[in-house]
N, CA, C and O atoms as a DFTB+ gen file, in Angstrom:
308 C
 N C O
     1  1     119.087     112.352      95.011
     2  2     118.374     111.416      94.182
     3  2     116.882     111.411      94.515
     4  3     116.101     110.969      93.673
     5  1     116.425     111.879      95.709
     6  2     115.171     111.440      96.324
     7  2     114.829     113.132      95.241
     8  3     113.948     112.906      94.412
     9  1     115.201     114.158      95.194
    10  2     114.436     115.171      94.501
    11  2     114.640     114.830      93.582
    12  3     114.683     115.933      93.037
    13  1     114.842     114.125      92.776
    14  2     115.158     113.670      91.165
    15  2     113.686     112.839      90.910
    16  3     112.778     113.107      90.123
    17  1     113.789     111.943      91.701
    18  2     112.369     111.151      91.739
    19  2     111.251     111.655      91.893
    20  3     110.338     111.234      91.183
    21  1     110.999     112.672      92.837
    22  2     110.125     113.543      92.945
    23  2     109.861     114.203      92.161
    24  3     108.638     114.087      92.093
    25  1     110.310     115.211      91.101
    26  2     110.506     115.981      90.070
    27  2     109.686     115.124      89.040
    28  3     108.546     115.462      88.723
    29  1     110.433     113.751      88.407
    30  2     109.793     112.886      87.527
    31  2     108.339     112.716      88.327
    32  3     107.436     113.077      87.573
    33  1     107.955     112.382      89.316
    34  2     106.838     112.123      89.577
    35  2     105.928     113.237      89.324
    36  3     104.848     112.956      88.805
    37  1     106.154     114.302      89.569
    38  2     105.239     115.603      89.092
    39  2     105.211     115.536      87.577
    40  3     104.197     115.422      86.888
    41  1     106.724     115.640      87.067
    42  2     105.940     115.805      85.851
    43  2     105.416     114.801      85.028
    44  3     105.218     115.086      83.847
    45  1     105.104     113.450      85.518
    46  2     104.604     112.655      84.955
    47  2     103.219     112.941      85.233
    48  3     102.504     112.726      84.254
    49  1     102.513     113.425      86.423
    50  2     101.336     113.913      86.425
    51  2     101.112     114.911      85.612
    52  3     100.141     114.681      84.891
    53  1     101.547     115.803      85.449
    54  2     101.428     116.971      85.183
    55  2     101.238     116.427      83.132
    56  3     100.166     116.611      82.554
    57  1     102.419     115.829      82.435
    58  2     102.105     115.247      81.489
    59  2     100.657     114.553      81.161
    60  3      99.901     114.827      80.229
    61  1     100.530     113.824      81.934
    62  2      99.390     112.858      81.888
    63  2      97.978     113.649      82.105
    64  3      96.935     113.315      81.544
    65  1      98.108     114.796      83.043
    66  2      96.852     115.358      82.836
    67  2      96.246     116.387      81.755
    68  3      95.085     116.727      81.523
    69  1      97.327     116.706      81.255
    70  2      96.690     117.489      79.749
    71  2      96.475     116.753      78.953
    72  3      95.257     116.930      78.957
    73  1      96.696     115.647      77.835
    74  2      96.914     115.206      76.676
    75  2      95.654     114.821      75.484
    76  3      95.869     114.149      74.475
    77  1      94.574     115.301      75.793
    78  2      93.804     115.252      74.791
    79  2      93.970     116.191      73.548
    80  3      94.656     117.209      73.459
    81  1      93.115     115.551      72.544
    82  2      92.915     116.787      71.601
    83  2      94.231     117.208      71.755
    84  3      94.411     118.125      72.555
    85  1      95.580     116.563      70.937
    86  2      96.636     117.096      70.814
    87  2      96.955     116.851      69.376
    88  3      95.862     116.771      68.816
    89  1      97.761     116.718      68.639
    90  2      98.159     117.030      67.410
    91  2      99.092     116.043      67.536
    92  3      99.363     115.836      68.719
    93  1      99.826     115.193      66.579
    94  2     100.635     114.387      66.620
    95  2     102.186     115.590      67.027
    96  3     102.958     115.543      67.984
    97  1     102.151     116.350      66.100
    98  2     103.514     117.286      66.696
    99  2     103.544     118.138      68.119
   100  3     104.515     118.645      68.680
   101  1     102.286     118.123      68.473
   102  2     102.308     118.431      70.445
   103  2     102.692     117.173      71.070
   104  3     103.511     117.049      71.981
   105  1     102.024     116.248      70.498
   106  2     102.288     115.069      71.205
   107  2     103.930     114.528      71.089
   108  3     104.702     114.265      72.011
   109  1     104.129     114.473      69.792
   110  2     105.758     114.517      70.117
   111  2     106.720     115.164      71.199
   112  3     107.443     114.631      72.041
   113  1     106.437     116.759      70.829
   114  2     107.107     117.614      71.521
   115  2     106.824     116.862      72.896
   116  3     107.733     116.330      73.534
   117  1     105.794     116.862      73.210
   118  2     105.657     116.653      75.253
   119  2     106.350     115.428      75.625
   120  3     107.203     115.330      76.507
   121  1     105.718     114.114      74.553
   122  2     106.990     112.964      75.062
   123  2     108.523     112.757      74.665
   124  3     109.483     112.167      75.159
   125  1     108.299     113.474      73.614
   126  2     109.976     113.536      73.631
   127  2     111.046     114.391      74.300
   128  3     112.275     114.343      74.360
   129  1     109.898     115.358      74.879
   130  2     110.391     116.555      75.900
   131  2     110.608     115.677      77.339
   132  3     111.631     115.781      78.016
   133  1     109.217     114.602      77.760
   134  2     109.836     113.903      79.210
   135  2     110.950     112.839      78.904
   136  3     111.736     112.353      79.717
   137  1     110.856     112.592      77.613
   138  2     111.996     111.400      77.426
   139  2     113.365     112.012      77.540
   140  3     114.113     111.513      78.380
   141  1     113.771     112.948      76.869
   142  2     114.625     113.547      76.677
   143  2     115.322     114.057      77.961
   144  3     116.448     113.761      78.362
   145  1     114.309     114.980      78.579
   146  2     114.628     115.313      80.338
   147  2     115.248     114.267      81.291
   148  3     116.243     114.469      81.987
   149  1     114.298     112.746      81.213
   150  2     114.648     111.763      81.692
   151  2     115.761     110.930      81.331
   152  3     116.273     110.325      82.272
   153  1     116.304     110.740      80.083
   154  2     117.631     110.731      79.624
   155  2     118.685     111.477      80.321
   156  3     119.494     110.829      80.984
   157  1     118.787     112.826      80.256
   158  2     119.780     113.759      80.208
   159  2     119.805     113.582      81.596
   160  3     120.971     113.758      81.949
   161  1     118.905     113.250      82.818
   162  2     119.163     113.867      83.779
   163  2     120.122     112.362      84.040
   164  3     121.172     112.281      84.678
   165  1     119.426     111.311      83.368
   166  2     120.188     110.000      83.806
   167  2     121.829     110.037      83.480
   168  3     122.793     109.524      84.047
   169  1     121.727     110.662      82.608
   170  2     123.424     110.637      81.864
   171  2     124.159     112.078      82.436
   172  3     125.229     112.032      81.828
   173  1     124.180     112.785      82.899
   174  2     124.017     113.368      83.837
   175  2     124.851     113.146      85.345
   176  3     125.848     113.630      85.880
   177  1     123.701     112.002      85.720
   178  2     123.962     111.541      87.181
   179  2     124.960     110.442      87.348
   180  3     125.484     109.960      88.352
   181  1     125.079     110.168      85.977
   182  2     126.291     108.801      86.302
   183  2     126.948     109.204      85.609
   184  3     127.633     108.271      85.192
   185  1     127.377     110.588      84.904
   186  2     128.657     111.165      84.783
   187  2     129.036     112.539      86.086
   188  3     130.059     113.219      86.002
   189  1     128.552     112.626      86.610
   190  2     128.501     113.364      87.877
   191  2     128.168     114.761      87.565
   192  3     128.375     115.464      88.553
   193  1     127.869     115.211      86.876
   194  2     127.512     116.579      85.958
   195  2     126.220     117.121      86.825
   196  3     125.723     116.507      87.769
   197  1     125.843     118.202      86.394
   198  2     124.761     119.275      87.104
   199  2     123.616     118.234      86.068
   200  3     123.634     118.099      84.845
   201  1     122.485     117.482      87.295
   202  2     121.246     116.426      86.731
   203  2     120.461     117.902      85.954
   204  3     120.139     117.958      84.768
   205  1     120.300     118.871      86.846
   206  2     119.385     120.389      86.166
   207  2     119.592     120.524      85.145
   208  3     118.927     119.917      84.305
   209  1     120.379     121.189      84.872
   210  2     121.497     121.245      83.564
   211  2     121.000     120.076      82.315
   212  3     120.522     120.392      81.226
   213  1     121.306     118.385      82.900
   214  2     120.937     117.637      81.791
   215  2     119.788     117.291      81.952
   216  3     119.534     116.500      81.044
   217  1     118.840     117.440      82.657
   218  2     117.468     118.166      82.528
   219  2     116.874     119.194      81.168
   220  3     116.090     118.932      80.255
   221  1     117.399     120.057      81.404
   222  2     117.057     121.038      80.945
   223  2     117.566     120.729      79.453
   224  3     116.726     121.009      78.598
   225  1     118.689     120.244      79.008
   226  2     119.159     120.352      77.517
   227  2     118.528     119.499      76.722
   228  3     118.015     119.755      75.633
   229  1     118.612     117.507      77.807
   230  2     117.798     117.271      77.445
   231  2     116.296     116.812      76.765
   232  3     115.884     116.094      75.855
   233  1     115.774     117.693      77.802
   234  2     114.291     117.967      77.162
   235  2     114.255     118.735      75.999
   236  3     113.586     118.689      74.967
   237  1     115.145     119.455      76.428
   238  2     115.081     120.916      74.796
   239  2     115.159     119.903      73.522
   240  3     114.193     119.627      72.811
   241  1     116.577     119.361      73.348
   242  2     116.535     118.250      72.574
   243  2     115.619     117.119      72.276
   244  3     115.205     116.976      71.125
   245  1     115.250     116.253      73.287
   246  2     114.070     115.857      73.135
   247  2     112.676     116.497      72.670
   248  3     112.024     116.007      71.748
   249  1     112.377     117.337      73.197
   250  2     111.268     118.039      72.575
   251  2     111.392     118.518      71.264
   252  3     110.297     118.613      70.709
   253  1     112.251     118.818      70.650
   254  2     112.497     119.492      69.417
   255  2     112.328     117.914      68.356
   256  3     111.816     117.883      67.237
   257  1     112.773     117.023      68.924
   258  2     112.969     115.647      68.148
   259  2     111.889     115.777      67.959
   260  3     111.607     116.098      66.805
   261  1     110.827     115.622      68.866
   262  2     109.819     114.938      69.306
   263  2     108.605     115.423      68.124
   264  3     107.829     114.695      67.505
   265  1     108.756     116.907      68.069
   266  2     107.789     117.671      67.717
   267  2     108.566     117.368      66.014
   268  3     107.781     117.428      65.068
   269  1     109.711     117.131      65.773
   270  2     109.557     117.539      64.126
   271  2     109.115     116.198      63.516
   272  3     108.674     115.945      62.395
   273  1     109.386     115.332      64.687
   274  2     108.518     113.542      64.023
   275  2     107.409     113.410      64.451
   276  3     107.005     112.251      64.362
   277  1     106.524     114.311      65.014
   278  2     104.959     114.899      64.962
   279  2     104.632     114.986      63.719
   280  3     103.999     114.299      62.918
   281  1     105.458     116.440      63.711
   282  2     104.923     117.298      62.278
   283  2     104.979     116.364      60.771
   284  3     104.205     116.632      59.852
   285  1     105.955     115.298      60.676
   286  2     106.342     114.855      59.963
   287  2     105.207     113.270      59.658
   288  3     105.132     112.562      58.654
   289  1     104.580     113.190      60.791
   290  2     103.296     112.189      60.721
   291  2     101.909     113.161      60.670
   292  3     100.793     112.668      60.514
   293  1     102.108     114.401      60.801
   294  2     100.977     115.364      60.214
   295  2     101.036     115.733      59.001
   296  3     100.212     116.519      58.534
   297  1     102.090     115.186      58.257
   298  2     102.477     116.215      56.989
   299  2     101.906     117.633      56.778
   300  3     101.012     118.068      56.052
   301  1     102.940     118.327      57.881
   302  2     102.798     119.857      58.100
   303  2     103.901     120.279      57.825
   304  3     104.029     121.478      57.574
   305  1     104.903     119.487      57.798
   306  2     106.506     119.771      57.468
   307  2     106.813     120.342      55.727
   308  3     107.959     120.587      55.351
């Protein structure tokens, strides 16, 4: 659990230090990519499952949300 916390803590820096000059559909993608990560790893850990794993799916999922309700407040869709 202590590398789980750690992990979120990087990439919450790591989020936070790019975000200018982004596009509403980057901006989706990236928070719905940490939301998503941060979900999966939670559901995940209290179903006893690989946290990496629901890490990894997800963000994929999240990010994909994230970015088509970007695009969709850019009307680029």
């Amino acid at each position: 659990m202590k590398k789980t916390a750690t992990a979120f803590a990087v990439a919450a820096l790591l989020l936070t230090s790019g975000c200018t000059n982004l596009s509403k559909t980057e901006q989706g993608a990236l928070s719905g990519g940490a939301i998503g990560a941060g979900v999966g790893a939670a559901a995940t850990a209290i179903a006893g499952s690989s946290i990496a794993a629901g890490m990894i799916v997800g963000g994929a999922v999240g990010a994909a949300a994230g970015a088509y309700s970007g695009c969709k407040q850019d009307d680029k869709c």
